[in-house]
Backbone as CSV, one residue per row, in Angstrom:
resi,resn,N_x,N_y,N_z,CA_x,CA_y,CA_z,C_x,C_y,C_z
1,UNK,103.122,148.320,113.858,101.821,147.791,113.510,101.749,146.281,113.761
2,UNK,103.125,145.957,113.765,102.758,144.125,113.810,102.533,144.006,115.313
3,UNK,102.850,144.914,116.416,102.610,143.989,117.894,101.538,144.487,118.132
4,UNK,100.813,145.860,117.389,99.279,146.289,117.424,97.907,144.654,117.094
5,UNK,98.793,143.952,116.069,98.123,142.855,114.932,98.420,141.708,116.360
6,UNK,99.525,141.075,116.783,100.201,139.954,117.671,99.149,140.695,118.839
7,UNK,99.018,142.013,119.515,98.296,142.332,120.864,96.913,141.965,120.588
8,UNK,96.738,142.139,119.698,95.037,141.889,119.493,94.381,140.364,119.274
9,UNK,95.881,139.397,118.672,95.350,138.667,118.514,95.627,137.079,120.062
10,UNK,96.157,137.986,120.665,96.583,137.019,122.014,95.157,137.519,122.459
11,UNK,94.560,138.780,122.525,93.707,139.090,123.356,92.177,138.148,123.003
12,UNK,92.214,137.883,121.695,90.843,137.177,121.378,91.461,135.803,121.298
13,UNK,92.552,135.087,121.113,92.885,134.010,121.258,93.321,133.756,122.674
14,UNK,92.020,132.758,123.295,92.459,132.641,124.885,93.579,131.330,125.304
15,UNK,93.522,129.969,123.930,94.841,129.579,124.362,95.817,129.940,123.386
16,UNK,96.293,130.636,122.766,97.158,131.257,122.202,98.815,131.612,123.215
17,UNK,98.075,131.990,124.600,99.201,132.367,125.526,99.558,131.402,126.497
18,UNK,99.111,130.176,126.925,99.579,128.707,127.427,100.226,128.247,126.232
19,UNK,99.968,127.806,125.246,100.495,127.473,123.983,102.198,128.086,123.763
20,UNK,102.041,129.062,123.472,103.530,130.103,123.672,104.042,129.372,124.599
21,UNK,103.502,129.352,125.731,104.287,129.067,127.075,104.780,127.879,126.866
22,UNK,104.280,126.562,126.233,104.485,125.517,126.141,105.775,125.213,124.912
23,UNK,105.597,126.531,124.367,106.941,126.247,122.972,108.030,126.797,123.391
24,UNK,107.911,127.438,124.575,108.808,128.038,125.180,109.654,126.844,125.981
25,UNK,109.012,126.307,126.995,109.531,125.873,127.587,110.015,124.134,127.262
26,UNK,109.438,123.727,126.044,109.719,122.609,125.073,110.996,123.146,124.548
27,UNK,111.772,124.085,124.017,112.684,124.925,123.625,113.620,125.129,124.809
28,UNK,113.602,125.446,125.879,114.205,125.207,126.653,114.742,123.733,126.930
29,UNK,113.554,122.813,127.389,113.865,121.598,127.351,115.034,121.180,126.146
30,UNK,114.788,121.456,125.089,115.491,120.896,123.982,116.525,121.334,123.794
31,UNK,116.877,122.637,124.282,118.072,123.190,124.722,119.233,122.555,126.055
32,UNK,118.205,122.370,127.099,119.144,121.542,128.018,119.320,120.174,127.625
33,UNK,118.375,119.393,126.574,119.020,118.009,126.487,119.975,117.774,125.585
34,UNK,120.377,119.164,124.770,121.342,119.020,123.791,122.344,119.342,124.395
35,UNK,122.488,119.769,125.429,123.843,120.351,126.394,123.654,119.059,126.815
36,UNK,123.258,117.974,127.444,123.654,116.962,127.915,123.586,116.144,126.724
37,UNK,123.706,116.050,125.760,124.201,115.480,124.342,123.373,114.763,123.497
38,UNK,121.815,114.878,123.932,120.934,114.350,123.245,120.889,115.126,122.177
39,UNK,120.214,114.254,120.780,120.052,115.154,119.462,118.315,114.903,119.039
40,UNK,117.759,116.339,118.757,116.440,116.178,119.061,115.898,116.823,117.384
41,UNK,116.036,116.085,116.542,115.554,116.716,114.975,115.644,117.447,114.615
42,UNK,115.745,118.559,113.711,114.869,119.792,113.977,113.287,119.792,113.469
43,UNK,112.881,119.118,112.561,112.326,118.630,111.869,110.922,118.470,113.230
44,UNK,111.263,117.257,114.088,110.831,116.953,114.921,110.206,118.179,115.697
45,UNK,111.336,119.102,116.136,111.411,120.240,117.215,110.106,121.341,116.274
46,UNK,110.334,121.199,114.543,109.705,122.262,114.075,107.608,121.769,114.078
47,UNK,107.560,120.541,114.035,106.564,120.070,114.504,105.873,120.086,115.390
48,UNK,106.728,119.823,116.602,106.422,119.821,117.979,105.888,121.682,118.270
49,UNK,106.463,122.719,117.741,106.495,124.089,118.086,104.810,124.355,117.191
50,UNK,104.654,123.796,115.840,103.821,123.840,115.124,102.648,123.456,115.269
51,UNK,102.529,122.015,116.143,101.413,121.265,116.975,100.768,122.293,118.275
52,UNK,102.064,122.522,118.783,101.375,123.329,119.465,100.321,125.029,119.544
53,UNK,101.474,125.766,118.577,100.545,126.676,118.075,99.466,127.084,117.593
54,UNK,99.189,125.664,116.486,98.047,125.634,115.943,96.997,125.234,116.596
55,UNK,97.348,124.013,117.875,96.258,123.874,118.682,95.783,124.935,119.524
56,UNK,96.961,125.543,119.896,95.913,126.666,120.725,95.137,127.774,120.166
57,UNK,95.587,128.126,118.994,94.584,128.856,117.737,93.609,127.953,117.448
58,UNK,93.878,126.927,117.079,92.892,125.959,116.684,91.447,126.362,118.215
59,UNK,91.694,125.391,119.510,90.886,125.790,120.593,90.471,126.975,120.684
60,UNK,91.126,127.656,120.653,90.583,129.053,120.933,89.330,129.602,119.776
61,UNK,89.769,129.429,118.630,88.747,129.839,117.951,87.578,128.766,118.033
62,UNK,87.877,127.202,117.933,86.552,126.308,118.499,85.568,126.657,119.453
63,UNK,86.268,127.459,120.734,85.877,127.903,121.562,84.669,129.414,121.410
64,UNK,85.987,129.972,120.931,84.596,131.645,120.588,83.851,130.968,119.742
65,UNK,84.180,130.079,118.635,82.590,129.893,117.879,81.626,129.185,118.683
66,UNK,81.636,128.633,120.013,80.341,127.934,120.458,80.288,129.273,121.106
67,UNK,81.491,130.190,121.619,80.508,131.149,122.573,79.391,132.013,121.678
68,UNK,79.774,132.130,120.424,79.038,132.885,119.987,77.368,132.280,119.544
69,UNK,77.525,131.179,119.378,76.490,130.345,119.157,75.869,130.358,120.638
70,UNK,76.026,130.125,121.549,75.074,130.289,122.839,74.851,131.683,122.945
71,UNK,75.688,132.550,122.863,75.038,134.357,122.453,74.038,134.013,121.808
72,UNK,74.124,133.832,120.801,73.400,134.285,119.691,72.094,133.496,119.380
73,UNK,72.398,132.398,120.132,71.065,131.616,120.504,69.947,132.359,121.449
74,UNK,69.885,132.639,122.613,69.344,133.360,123.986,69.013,134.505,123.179
């Protein structure tokens, strides 16, 4: 039931799935600079993953609410 709840909600959240992509590959990043011996917070890292998520939930729903407002205007 939870990837029924996660499928549905990538599908109405349109940046929801760039977002992912971006914590992904920030995570990677932070992975290769700790192999070359940089130390990156976690604190920091849990922010950075958090900023991003929420913005693209954040946009996305900013977004359907004007679409629905120009619907629902016409």
């Amino acid at each position: 039931s939870l990837y029924t709840i996660l499928s549905k909600a990538a599908s109405d959240l349109k940046y929801l799935e760039p977002a992912v992509g971006i914590v992904i590959g920030f995570i990677g990043g932070k992975m290769i600079a700790e192999y070359f011996g940089a130390e990156i917070p976690t604190e920091a890292a849990l922010g950075v993953v958090a900023v991003f998520l929420s913005g693209g939930v954040g946009l996305s729903l900013i977004e359907k609410n004007k679409e629905e407002e120009v619907n629902g205007e016409n």
